[in-house]
C-alpha positions as CSV (number, residue, x, y, z in Angstrom):
1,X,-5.1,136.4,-16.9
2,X,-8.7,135.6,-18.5
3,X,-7.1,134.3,-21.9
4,X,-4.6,131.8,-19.8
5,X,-7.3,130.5,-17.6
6,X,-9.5,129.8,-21.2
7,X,-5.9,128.8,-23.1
8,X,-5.8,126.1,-20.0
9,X,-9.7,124.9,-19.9
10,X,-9.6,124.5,-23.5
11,X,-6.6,122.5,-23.3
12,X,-8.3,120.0,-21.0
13,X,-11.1,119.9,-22.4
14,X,-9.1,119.1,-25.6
15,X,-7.2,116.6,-23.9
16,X,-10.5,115.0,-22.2
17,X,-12.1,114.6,-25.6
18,X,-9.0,112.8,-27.0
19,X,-8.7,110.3,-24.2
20,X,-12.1,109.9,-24.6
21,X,-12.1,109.3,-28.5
22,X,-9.2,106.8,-27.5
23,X,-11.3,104.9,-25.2
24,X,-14.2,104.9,-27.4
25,X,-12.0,103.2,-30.2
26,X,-10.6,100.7,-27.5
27,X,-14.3,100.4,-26.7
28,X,-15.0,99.9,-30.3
29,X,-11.6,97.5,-31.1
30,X,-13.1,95.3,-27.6
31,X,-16.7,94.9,-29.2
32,X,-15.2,93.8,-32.3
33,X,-13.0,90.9,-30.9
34,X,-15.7,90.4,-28.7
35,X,-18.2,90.2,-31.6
36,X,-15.5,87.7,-33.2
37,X,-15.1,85.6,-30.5
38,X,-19.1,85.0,-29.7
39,X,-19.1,84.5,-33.7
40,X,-16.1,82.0,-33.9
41,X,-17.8,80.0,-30.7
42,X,-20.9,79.7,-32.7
43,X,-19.3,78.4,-35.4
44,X,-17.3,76.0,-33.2
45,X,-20.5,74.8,-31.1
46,X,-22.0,74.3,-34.9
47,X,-18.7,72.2,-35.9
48,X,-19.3,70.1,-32.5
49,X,-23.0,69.5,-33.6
50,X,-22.3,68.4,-36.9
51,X,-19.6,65.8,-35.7
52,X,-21.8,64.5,-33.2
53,X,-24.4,64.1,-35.9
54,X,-22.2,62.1,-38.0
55,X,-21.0,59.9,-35.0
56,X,-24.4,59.3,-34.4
57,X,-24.8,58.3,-38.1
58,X,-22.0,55.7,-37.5
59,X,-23.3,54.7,-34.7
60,X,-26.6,53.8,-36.3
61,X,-25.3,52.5,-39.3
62,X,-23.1,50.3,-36.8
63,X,-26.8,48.9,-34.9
64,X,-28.4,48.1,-38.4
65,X,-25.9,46.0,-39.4
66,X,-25.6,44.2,-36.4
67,X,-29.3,43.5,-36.3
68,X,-29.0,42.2,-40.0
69,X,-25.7,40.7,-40.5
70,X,-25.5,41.9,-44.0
71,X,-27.5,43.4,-46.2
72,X,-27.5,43.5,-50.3
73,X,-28.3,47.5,-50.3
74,X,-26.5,48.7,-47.2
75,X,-26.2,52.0,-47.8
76,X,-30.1,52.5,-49.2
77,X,-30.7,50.9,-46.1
78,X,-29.1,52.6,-43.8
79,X,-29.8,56.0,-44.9
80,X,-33.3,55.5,-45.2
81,X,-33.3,54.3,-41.2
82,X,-30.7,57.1,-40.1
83,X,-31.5,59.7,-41.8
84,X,-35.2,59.8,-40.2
85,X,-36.8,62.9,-38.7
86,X,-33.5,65.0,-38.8
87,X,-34.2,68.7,-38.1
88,X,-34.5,71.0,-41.6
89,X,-31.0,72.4,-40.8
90,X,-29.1,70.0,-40.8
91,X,-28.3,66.8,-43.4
92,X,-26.9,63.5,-42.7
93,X,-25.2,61.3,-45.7
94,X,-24.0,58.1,-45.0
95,X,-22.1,56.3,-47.7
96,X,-20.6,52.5,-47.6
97,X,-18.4,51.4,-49.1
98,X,-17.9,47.1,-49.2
99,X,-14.8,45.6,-49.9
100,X,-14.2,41.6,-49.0
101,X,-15.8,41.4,-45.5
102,X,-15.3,44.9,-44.8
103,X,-17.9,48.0,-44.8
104,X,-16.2,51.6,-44.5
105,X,-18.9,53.8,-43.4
106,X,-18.7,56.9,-44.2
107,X,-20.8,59.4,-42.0
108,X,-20.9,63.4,-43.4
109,X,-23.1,66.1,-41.6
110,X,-23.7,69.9,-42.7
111,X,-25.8,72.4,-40.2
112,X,-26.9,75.3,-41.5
113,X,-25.1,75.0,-44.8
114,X,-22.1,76.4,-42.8
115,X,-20.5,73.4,-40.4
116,X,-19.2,70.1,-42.4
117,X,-18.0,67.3,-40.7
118,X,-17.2,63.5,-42.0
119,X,-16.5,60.8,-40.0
120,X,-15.2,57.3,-42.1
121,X,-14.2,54.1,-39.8
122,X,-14.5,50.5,-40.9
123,X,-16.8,47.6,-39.7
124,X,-15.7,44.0,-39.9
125,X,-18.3,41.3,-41.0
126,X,-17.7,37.8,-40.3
127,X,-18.4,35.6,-43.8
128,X,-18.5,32.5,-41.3
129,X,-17.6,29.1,-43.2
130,X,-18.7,26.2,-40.8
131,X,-20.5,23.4,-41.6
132,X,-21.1,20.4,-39.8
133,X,-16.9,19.3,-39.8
134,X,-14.0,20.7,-40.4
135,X,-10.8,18.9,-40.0
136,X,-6.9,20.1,-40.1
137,X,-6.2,16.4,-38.0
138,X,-7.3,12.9,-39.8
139,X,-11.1,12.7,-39.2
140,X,-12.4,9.2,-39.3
141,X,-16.8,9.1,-38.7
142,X,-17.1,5.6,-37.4
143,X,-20.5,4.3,-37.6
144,X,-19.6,1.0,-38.2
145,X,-22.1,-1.6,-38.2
146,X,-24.7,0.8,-38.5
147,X,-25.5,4.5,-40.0
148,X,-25.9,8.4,-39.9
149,X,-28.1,10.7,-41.1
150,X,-26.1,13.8,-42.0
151,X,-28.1,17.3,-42.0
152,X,-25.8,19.3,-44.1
153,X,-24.4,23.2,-44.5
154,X,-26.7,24.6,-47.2
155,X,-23.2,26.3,-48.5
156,X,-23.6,29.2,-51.3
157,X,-27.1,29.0,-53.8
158,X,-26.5,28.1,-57.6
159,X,-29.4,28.2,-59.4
160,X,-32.4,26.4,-58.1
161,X,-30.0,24.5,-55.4
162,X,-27.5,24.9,-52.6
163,X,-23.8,23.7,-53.1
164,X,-24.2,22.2,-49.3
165,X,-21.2,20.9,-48.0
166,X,-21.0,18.4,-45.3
167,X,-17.4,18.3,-44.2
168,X,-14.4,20.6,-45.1
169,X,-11.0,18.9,-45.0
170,X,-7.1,19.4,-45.6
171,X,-5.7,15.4,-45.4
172,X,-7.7,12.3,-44.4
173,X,-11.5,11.2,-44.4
174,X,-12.7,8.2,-43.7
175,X,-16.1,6.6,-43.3
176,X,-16.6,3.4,-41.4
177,X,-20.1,2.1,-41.9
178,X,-22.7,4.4,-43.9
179,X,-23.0,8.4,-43.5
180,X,-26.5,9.5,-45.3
181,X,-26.2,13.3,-46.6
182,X,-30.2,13.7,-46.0
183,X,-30.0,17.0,-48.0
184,X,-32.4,19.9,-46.7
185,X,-34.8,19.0,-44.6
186,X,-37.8,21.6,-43.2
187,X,-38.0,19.9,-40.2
188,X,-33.8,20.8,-39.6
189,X,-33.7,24.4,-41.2
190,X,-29.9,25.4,-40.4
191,X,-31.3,28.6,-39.9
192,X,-33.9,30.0,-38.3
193,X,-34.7,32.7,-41.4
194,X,-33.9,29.9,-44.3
195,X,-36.4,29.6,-47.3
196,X,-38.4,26.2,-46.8
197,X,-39.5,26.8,-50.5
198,X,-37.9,27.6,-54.1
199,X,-40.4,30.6,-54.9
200,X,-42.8,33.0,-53.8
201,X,-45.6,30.7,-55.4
202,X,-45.3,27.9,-53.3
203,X,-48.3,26.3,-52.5
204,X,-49.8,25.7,-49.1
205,X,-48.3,23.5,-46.4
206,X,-47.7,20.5,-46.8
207,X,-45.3,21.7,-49.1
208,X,-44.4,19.0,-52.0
209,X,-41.2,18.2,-52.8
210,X,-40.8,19.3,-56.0
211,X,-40.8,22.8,-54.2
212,X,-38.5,22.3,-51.2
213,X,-34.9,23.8,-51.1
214,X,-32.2,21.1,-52.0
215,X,-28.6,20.5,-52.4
216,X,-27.3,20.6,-56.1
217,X,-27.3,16.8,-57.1
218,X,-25.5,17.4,-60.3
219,X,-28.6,16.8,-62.3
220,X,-28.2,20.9,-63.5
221,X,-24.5,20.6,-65.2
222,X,-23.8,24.0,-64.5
223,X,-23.9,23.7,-60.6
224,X,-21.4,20.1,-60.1
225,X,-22.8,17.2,-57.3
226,X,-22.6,18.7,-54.2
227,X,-24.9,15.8,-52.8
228,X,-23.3,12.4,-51.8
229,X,-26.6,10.7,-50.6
230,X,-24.8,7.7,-49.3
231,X,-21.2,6.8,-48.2
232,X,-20.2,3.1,-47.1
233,X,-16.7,2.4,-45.8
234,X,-14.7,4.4,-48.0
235,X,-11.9,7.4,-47.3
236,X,-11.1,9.9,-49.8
237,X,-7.6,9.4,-50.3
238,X,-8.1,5.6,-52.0
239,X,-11.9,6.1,-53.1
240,X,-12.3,9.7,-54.0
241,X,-15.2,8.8,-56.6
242,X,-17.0,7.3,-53.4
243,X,-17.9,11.0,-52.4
244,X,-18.9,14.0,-54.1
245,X,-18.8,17.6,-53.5
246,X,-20.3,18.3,-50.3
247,X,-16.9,16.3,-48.5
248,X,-14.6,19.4,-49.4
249,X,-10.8,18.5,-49.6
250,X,-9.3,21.8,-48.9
251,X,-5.1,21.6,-48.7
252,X,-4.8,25.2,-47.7
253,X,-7.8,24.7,-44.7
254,X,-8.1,27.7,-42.6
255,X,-10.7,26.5,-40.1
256,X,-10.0,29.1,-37.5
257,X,-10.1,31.9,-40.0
258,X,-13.8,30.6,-41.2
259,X,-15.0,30.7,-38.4
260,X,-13.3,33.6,-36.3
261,X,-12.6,35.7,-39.3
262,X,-8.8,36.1,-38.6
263,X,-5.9,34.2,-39.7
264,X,-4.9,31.3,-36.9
265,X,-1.4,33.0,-36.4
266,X,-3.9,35.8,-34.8
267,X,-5.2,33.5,-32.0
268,X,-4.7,35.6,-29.6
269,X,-6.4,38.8,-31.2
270,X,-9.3,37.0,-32.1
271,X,-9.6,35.8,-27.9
272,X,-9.3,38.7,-26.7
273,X,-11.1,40.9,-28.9
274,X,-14.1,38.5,-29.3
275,X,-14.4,38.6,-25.5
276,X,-13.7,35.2,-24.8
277,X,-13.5,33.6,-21.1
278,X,-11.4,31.2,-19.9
279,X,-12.4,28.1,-17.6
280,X,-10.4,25.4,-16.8
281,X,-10.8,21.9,-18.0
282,X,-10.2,18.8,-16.9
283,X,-13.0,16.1,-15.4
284,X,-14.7,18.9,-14.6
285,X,-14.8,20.7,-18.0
286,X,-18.7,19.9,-18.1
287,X,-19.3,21.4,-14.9
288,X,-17.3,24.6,-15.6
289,X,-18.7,25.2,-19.5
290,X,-22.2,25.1,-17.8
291,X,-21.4,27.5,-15.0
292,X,-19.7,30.3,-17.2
293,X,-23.1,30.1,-19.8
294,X,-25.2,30.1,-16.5
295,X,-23.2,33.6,-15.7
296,X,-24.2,35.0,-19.0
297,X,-20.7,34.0,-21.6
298,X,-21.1,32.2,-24.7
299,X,-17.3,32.4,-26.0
300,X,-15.6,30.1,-23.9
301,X,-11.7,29.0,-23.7
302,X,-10.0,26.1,-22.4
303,X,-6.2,25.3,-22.3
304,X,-6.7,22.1,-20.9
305,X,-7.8,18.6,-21.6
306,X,-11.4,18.1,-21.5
307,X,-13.6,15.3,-20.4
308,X,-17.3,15.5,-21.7
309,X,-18.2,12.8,-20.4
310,X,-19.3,13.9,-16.8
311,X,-22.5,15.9,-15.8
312,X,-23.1,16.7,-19.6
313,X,-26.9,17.2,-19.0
314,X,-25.2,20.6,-17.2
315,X,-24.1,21.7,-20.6
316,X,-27.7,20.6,-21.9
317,X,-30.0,22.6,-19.2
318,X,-27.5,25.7,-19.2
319,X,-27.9,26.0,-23.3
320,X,-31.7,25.8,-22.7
321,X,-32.1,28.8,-20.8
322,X,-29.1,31.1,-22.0
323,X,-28.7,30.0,-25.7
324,X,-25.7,28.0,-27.9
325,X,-22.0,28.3,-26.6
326,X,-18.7,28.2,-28.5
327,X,-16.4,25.9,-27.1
328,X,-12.5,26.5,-28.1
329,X,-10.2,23.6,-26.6
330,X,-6.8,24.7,-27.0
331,X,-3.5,22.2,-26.7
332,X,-5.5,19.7,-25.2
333,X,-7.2,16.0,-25.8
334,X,-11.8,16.3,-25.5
335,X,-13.2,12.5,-25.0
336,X,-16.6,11.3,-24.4
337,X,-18.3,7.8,-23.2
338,X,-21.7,8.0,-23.2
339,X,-25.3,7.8,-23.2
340,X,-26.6,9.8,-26.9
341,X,-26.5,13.8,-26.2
342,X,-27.1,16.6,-28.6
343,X,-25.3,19.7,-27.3
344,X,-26.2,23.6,-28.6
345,X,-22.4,24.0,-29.2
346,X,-20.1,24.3,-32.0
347,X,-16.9,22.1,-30.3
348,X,-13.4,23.6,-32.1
349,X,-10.2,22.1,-31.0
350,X,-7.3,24.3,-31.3
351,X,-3.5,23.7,-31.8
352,X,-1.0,26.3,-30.9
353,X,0.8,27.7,-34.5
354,X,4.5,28.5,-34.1
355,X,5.7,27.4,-31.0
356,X,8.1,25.6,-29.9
357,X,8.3,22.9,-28.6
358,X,4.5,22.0,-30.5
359,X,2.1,20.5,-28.1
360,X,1.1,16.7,-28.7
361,X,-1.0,14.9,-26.9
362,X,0.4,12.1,-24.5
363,X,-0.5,9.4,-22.3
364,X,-1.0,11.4,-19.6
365,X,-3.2,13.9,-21.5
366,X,-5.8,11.0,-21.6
367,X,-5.0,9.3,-18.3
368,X,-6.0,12.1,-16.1
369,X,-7.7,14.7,-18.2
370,X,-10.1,11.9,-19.6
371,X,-10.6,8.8,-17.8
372,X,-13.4,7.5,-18.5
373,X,-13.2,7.6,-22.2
374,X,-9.2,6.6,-21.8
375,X,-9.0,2.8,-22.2
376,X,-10.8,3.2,-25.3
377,X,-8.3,5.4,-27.5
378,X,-6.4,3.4,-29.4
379,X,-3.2,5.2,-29.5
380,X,-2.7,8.1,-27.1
381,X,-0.1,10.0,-28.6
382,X,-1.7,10.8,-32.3
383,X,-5.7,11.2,-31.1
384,X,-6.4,14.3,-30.2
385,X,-10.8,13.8,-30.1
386,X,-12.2,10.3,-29.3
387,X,-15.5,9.5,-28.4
388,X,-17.4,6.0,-27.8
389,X,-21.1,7.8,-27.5
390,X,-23.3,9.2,-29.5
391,X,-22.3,12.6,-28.8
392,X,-23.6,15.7,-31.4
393,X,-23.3,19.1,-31.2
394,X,-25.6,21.4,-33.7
395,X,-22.9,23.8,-34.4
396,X,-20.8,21.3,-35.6
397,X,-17.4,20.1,-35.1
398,X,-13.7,21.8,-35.9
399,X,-10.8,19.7,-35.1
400,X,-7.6,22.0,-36.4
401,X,-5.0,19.8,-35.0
402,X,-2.6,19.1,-38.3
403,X,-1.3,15.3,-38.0
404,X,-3.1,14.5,-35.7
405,X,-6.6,11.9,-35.4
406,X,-10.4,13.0,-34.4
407,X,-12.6,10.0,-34.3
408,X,-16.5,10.2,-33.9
409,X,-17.8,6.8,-33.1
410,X,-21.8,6.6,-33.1
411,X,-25.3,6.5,-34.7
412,X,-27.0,9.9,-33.8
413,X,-28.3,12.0,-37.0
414,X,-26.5,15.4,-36.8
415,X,-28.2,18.4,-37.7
416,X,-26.5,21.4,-38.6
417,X,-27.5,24.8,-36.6
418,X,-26.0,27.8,-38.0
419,X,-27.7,30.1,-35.9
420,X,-25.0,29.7,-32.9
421,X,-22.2,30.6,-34.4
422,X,-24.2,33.1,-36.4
423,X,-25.9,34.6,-33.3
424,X,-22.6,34.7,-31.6
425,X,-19.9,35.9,-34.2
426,X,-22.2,37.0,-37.1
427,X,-21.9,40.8,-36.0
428,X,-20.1,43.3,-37.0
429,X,-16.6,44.4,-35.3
430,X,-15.0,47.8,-35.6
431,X,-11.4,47.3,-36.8
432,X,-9.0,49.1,-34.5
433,X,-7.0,52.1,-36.2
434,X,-9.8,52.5,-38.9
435,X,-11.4,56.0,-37.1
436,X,-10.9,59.0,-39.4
437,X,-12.1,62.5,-38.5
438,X,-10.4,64.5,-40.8
């Protein structure tokens, strides 16, 4: 009986032991996964860091260049800035890459020599072409009877001078009376950060002359005359030889791509994604430009006629506090009659592409939309811009209305101001589809 009682205890104690051994190597087969699973969570918290890390290098390389429009070492500069006082274990690399008006940014991240991550998108910079006209319609500067003093775009540097350019156009030009190209004046910098002298051992002020930026005159053979210092009742297409290079005759004139940075079939894209508002026009079109840059928008959209004529000094006293607007006028007729006005705009009138029927404008375009200025146009159906005033505005004018006429009658000097359109569609964009993780 003894020997089956101890046959029996041994056998549960036998059993016992193995279901404990299993247990123990369940035990054992738990901590391991376990083990695995805290390890591979590490590893994916360290994977999450290092993308954030190279977002944020986007990110900042994204706010440098929007502080400095563009930059001739980008990627020195942007590494140097964004790479600051980043912790020992980890590394940030940002490379750039510029093609055309394009940066790809490319933003790689390591922590702990273990977790990579690289993060590319692209940034679109806006190489703005504006100047003080451009003109798809017939442009005729009527200062007959007296002159103009002409401030001009400094354009690109050749040499020791600028290839400025006072007015960029696809058909007609014509100058009644005498438009002065002044050249580059200090007193009417067309930028706020633009070199007043040649070199960096310019003496002190006054400056002389011989030292002062100027337009190319033609004197340097290697640069052309981009400086016609006086025009007298002449228009390109019977007197060419009466102008030089600063009037531009461009047949293939893009206006809205110079200035917005997409083609003008992309109208829409560029309203939208520029964050442009829309006000209405009309005899109130003064009225309602000044209220929208009183509420804090610069971009600013019309699909209407509109008549600048009443309570301009609105436009004026709004600009002064908030800064230079960009006014878009699209399908419609913009007059003014007037006592002289200088206006912190840049004034761009805008015909639909591709529709049909195409807009034109029409008697009663001018009749109601613009009044006061109305019994002055001389044919209603082919002028799109008329004014009888000496109306300026710093950013210039655009009128992109092919077959059309634009005429500027007056004696105010016109200065160009880069700095609106710069301030206002100089920065960089992120191009939509361009983000790559992988």
């Amino acid at each position: 009986m003894r020997s089956k009682y101890q046959q029996s205890g041994m056998t549960t104690l036998l059993i016992t032991s193995l279901l404990l051994i299993v247990a123990l190597l369940f035990s054992l087969a738990s901590y391991k996964n376990l083990f695995y699973q805290i390890k591979r969570t590490q590893n994916e918290v360290l994977a999450r860091q290092a993308h954030w890390v190279a977002e944020g290098g986007l990110e900042c390389s994204y706010s440098i260049l929007n502080v400095v429009n563009s930059l001739s070492d980008p990627q020195s500069t942007i590494n140097s800035n964004c790479s600051y006082n980043i912790p020992s274990n980890e590394s940030l690399s940002i490379e750039v890459e510029l093609n055309s008006s394009n940066y790809k940014i490319i933003s790689t991240s390591t922590i702990n020599d273990v977790a990579i991550a690289s993060i590319n998108k692209v940034a679109k910079i806006n190489n703005m072409k504006t100047g003080v006209f451009q003109a798809t319609s017939d442009l005729i500067l009527n200062y007959s009877g007296g002159n103009v003093n002409v401030y001009p775009e400094p354009g690109d540097k050749n040499f020791d001078g600028y290839n400025c350019i006072v007015a960029r156009f696809s058909n007609y030009l014509e100058v009644k009376g005498t438009l002065n190209n002044v050249g580059l004046d200090p007193n009417y910098l067309p930028y706020d950060d633009f070199p007043v002298s040649i070199g960096p051992n310019t003496p002190n002020p006054p400056v002389p002359n011989s030292y002062l930026q100027k337009c190319n005159d033609g004197s340097n053979s290697l640069t052309g005359d981009f400086w016609t210092e006086s025009v007298t009742d002449s228009d390109y297409l019977s007197n060419p030889s009466a102008f030089d290079n600063d009037f531009l005759q461009i047949s293939t004139l893009d206006p809205f791509e110079n200035v917005f940075g997409y083609p003008r079939e992309e109208w829409a894209s560029a309203k939208s994604e520029l964050g442009f508002v829309e006000v209405n026009g009309g005899l109130n079109c003064s009225s309602n430009i000044a209220t929208a840059i009183n509420s804090g928008r610069s971009l600013i959209w019309i699909n209407d006629n509109c008549d600048l004529s009443l309570n301009t000094g609105l436009i004026t006293s709004a600009t002064d506090n908030h800064g230079g607007a960009i006014i878009v006028v699209q399908d419609g007729v913009v007059g003014f009659f007037g006592a002289a006005i200088n206006l912190d705009i840049m004034l761009y009138q805008f015909l639909t592409p591709n529709v049909t029927p195409a807009w034109s404008p029409s008697d009663t375009d001018w009749n109601a939309g613009n009044a006061t200025v109305a019994a002055s146009v001389p044919d209603k159906s082919s002028y799109i811009h008329y004014q009888a005033g000496s109306l300026t505005t710093a950013g210039g004018f655009i009128f992109d209305m092919p077959t059309f006429k634009a005429e500027i009658i007056g004696s105010a000097n016109i200065a160009f101001d880069g700095n609106i359109v710069r301030d206002l569609l100089g920065k960089p964009v992120w191009v939509q589809g361009s983000w790559n993780d992988l």
